[in-house]
C-alpha positions in Angstrom: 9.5 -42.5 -20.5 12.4 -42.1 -17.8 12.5 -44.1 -15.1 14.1 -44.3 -11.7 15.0 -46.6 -8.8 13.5 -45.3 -5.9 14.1 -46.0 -2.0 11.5 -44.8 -0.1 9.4 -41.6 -0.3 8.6 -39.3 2.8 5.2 -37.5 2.0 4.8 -35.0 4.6 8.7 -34.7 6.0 9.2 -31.8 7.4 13.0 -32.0 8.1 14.5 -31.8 5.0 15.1 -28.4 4.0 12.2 -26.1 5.2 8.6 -26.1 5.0 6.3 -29.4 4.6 8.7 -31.4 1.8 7.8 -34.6 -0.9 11.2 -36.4 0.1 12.3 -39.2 -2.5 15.2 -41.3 -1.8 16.7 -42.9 -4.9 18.6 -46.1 -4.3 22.4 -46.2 -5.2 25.2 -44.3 -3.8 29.3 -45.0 -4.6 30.2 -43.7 -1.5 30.7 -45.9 1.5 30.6 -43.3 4.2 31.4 -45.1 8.0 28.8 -42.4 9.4 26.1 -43.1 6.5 22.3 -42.5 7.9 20.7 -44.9 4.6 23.5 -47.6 4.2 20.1 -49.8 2.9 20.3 -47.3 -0.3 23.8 -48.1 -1.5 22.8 -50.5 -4.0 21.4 -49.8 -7.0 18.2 -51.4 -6.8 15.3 -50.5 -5.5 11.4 -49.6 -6.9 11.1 -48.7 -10.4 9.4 -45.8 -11.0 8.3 -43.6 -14.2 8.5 -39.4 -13.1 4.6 -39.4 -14.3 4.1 -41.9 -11.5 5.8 -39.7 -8.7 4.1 -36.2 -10.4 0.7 -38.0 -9.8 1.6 -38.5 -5.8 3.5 -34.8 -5.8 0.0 -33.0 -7.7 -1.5 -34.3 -4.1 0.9 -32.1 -1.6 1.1 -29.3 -3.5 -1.2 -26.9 -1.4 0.8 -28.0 1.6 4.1 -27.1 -0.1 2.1 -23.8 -0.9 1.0 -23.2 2.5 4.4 -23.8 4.2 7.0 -22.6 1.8 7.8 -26.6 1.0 8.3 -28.6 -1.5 10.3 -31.8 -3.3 13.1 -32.8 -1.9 15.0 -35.5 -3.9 17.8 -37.3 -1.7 19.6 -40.8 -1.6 21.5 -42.7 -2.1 23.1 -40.4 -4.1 20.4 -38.9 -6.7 23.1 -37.6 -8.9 23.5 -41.4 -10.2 20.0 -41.2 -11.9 20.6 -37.6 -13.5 17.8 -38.4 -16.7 15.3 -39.2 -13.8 16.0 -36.3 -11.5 16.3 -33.8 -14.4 12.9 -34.7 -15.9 11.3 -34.6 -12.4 12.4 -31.2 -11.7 11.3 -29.8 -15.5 8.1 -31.0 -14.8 7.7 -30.0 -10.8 9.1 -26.6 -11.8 6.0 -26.0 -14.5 3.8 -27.2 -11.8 5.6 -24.1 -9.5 7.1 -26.6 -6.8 10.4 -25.8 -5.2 12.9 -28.2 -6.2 16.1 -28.9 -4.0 19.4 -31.4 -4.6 20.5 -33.0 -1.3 23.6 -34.6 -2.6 27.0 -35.7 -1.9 28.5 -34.2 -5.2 30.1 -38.1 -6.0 29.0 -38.3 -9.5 30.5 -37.6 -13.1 30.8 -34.2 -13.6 28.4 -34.2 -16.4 25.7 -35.5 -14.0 25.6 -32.6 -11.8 25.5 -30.5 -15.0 22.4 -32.0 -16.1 20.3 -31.3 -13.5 22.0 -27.9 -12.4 19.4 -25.8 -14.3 16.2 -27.2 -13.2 17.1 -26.6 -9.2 16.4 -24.3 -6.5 18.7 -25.2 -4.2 21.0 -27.3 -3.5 22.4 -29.3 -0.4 26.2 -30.1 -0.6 27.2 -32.4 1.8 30.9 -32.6 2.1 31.7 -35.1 4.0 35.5 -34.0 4.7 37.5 -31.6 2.5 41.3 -32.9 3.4 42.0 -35.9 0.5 43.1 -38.7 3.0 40.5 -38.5 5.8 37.8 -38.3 3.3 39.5 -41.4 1.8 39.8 -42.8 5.1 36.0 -42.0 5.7 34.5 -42.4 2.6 36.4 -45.3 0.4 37.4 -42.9 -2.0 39.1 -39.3 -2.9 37.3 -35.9 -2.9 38.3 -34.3 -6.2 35.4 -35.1 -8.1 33.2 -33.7 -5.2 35.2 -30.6 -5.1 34.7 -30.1 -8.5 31.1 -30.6 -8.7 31.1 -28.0 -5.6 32.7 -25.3 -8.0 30.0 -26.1 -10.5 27.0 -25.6 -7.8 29.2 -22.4 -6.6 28.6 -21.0 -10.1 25.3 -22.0 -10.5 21.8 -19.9 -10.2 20.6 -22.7 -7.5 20.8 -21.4 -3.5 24.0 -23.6 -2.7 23.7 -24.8 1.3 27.1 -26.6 1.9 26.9 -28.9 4.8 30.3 -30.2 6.6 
């Protein structure tokens, strides 16, 4: 059974990438953005939580994601830091037919991103700056990781929204 450490969940948001949206926020993120909206999710703790446990809440929503062109968001943190977790959650919300989308920062190994490419429908990038030195400045860290991951998401089948 995979499990995952979880943040918060937004039932009904309606922000977060069109339609009425199932918004998880998984806790843990290696960034240390200065401009960061959920600081209280860079540590990697957080609820534990089996996918079978968040299926059972999403089954609820789903003629609301029907009925507005919505569904599960899965956000941070940085979700590509639990890849097992977010890569069974989106096999089993796709056989249930709900629209999967990746908000992520693209800071993970590269093999993360890899994993959970094939089981999304879209994809939010968020770069936070593409020159190396103000992203370090920004961010704690470089960008060439991010830039890579951003190639893979280029090539994938997933609708790639890059925010800036």
């Amino acid at each position: 059974m995979v499990t995952g450490h979880i943040h918060s969940i937004e039932t009904m948001g309606t922000v977060d990438n069109g339609g009425i949206r199932f918004v998880l926020f998984l806790q843990g993120c290696a960034l240390r953005c200065r401009f960061c909206h959920n600081p209280d999710t860079w540590l990697a703790k957080g609820k534990a939580v089996t996918v079978e446990e968040i299926i059972d809440q999403l089954i609820d929503y789903k003629p609301f994601f029907d009925m507005s062109g919505g569904g599960l968001t899965v956000s941070g943190g940085e979700p590509l830091l639990q890849p097992s977790f977010v890569r069974e959650l989106f096999i089993r919300a796709g056989e249930l037919g709900i629209h999967r989308v990746l908000d992520t920062s693209g800071y993970c190994r590269h093999g993360n991103l890899l994993e959970v490419l094939p089981h999304t429908d879209r994809i939010i990038f968020s770069i936070k700056v593409i020159d190396p030195e103000k992203h370090r400045r920004l961010t704690d860290t470089g960008n060439e990781e991010i830039l890579k991951n951003l190639q893979e998401a280029v090539n994938s089948a997933a609708e790639l929204v890059v925010c800036y």
